[in-house]
N, C-alpha and C positions, 0 to 999 in steps of 0.2 A: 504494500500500500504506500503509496506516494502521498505527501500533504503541497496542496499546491494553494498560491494566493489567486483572488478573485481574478485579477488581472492580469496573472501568467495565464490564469484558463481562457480568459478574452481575448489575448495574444497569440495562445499558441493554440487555439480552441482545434484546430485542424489534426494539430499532432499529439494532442491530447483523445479525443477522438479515437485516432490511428488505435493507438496505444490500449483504449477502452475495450476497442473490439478484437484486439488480439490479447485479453483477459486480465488487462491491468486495472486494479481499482486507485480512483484518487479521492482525498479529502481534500476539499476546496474550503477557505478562509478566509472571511470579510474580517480584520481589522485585527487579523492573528485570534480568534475565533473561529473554531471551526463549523462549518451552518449546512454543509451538505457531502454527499456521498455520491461519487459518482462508479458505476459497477454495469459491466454486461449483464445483458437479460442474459438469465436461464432459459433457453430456448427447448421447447419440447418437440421433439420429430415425432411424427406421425409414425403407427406401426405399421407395419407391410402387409398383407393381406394373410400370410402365412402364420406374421406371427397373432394376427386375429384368431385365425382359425384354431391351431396350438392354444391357445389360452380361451375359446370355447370350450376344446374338448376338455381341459382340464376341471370345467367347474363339473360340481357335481349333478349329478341326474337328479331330476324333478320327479316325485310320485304323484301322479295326477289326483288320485284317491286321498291319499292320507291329505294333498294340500286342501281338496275338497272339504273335509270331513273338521281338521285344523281350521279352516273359515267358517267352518257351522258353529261350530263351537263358539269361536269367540261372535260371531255377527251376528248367529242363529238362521230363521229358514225361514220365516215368514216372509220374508221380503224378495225371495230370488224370483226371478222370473223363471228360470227353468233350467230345472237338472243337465239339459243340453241344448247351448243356445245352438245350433249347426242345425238341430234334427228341424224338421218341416212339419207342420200341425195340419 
């Protein structure tokens, strides 16, 4: 970590900059006070389609029943509309 004054970062704001995004952090100082932080974002990449898929299969399996049966419980039954919304009346 570098401490730099207001007006070296005004000055050299370019190579300051530079310097930022190739992971250097600075603390910047009005009056020999220090008032702020300057620091690259933590940038997050996107995952690849593969590692989606890999990290699907990993979670656990769903039991449609017991989740069923788990939401009667706590919600109760008077209010569903129907045991299967898909099936056709």
């Amino acid at each position: 970590m570098k401490v730099i004054s207001q007006r070296e970062f005004r000055n050299n704001s370019a190579e300051v900059m530079d310097a930022v995004e190739a992971g250097e952090t600075y603390h910047i100082t009005r009056n020999g006070t220090e008032v702020a932080e300057l620091r690259p974002l933590v940038r997050r990449r996107r995952p690849t389609a593969a590692e989606l898929i890999a990290r699907h299969r990993s979670l656990p399996r769903v039991d449609a029943a017991q989740l069923r049966g788990d939401a009667d419980e706590f919600f109760g039954t008077e209010d569903r509309v129907a045991d299967d919304p898909w099936e056709r009346e």
